[in-house]
N, C-alpha and C positions, 0 to 999 in steps of 0.2 A: 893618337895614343890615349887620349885623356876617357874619348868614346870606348874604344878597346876595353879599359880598364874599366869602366862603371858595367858594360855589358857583362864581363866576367863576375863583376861583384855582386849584384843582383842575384840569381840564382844561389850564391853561397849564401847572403845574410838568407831568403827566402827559406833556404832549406835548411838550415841552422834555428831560421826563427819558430818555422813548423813545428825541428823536433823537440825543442823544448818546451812549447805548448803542449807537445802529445802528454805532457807528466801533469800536468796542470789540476789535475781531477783525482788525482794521488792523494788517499788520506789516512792516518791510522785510526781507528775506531776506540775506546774506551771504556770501559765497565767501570763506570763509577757509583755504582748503587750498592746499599749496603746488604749487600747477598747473593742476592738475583742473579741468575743466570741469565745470557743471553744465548738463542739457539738458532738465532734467524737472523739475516738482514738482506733486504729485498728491496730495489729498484724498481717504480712504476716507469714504462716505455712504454709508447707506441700500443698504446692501449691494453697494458697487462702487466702482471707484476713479474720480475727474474726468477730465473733458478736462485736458491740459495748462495749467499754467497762466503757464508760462512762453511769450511770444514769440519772443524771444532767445536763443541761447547766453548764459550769466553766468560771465563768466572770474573766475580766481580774481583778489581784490581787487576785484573791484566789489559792488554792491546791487541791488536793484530793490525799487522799496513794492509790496505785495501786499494786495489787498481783496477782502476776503468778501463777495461775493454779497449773504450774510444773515447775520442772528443768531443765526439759531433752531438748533435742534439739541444736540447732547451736548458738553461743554466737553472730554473727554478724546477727539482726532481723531485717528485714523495717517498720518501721511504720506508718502512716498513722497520722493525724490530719486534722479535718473536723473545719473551721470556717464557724460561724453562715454569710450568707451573702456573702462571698468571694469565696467559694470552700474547693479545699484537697490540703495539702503537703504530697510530700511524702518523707521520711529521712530513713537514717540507723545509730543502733548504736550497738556497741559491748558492749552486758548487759554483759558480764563475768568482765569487769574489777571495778565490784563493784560499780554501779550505785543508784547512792540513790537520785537523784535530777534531772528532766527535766525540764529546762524553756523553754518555749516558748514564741519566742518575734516577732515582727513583718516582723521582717526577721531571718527565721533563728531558730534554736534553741543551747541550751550549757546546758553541765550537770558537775557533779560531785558527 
């Protein structure tokens, strides 16, 4: 009986555990610069940068949530942000250690 049980159990926590990693890489983005527009933001992969992944212009003082496609991949990713007017930065940040907030400020960006 005790067998029975753990065999059934496995598969539930596994699949339970998966899909709530699959969110893991979920983050809202931030305009915190005094103006500036952002008009771009771009993932380096597998040797090239994304499609846009922004819709919108994001003025400064708003958000937008952002979701990753997928999991997989290397936790330290470069990213790209395009200002209306100014040009691109380019940054890196290690989305593994649970990233739920990017500001971006006029110099610079900080997460958490």
């Amino acid at each position: 009986m005790f067998l029975a049980l753990r065999i059934l159990t496995v598969p539930f926590v596994l699949f339970f555990s998966t899909f709530a990693y699959a969110g893991d890489y979920d983050f809202r983005l931030h305009n915190r610069s005094s103006g500036w527009v952002i008009d771009g933001f771009y993932t380096y992969q597998n040797g090239r940068w994304s499609r846009n992944w922004l819709r919108n212009p994001l003025f400064s003082g708003q958000g937008v949530n952002m979701q990753w496609a997928s999991d997989e991949g290397d936790c330290v990713v470069p990213f790209r942000v395009k200002w209306r007017d100014y040009g691109t930065e380019d940054h890196k940040l290690d989305w593994c250690k649970g990233v739920s907030h990017v500001y971006m400020k006029d110099k610079g960006f900080s997460w958490d």
